[in-house]
C-alpha positions as CSV (number, residue, x, y, z in Angstrom):
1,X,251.9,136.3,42.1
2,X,255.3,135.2,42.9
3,X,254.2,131.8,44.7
4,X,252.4,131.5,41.7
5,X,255.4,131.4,39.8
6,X,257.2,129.4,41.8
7,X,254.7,126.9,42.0
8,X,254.5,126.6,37.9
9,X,258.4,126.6,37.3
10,X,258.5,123.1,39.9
11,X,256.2,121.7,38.0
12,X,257.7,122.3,35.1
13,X,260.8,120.7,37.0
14,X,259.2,118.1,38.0
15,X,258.3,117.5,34.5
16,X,261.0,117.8,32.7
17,X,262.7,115.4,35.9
18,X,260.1,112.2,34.7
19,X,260.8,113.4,31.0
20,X,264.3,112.8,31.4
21,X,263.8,109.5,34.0
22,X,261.7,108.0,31.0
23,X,264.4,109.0,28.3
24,X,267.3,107.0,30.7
25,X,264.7,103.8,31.7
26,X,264.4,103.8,27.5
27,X,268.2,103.8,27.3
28,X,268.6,101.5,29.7
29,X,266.1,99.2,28.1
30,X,267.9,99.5,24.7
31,X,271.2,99.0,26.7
32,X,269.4,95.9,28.7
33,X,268.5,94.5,25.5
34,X,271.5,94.9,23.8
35,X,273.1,93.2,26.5
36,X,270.7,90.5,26.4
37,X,271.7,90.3,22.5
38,X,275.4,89.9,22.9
39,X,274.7,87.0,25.6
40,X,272.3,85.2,23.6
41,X,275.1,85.4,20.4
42,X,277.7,84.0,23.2
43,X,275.9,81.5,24.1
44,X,274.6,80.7,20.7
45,X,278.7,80.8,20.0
46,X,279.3,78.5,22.2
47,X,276.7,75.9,21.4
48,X,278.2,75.6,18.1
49,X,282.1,75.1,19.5
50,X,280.3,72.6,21.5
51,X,278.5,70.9,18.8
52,X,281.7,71.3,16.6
53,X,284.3,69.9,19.2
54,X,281.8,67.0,20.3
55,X,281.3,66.2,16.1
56,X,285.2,66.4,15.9
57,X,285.3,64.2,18.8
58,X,283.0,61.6,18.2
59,X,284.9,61.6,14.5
60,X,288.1,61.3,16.1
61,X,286.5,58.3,18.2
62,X,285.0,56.5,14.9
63,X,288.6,56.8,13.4
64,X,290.3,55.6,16.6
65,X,287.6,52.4,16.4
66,X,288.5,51.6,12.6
67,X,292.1,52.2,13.5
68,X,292.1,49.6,16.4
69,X,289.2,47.5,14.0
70,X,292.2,47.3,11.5
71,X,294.8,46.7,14.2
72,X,292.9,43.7,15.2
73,X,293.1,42.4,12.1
74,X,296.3,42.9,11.4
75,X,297.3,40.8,14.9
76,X,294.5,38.3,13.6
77,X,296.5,37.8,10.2
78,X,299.9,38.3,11.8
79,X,298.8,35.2,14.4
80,X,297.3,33.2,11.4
81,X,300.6,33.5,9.9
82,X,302.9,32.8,12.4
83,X,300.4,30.2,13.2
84,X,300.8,28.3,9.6
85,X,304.2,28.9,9.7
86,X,305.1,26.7,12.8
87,X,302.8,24.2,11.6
88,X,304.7,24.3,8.2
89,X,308.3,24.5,10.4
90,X,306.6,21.4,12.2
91,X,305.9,19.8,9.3
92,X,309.1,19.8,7.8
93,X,310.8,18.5,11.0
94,X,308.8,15.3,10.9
95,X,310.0,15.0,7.5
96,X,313.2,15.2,8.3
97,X,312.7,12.8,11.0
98,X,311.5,10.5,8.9
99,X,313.9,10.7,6.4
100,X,316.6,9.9,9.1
């Protein structure tokens, strides 16, 4: 009778052991996934600083080209200027040449 005993209380043990291994795989599982969660917010994180600091950058780049666009310009006028303005300081010389 007593082996008998024995014999039920491991199983019982043994039981109760895969009970408890399934209730940690299930934590582990939840843990796992959890896990998996806070990665896939990370990375979702990130692809949005990405897509943020490459919009702000290709903004930054659009209002670098108008800047230099306007620069250009500028110079283009500036030389036009200067340009007309020899041709007028010319101009008046041969006047003055003439009138001499």
């Amino acid at each position: 009778m007593q082996e008998g005993k024995q014999q039920h209380q491991r199983q019982e043990d043994e039981q109760g052991d895969e009970q408890e291994d399934e209730q940690e795989n299930e934590q582990e599982d939840e843990q796992g996934d959890e896990q998996e969660d806070e990665q896939e917010d990370e990375q979702e994180d990130e692809q949005d600083h990405k897509q943020e600091r490459e919009s702000e950058q290709r903004q930054h780049e659009q209002e670098q080209q108008e800047q230099d666009e306007e620069q250009e310009q500028d110079d283009e006028q500036e030389n036009e200027q200067k340009e007309e303005s020899k041709q007028h300081q010319m101009r008046q010389q041969h006047q003055q040449h003439y009138v001499h």
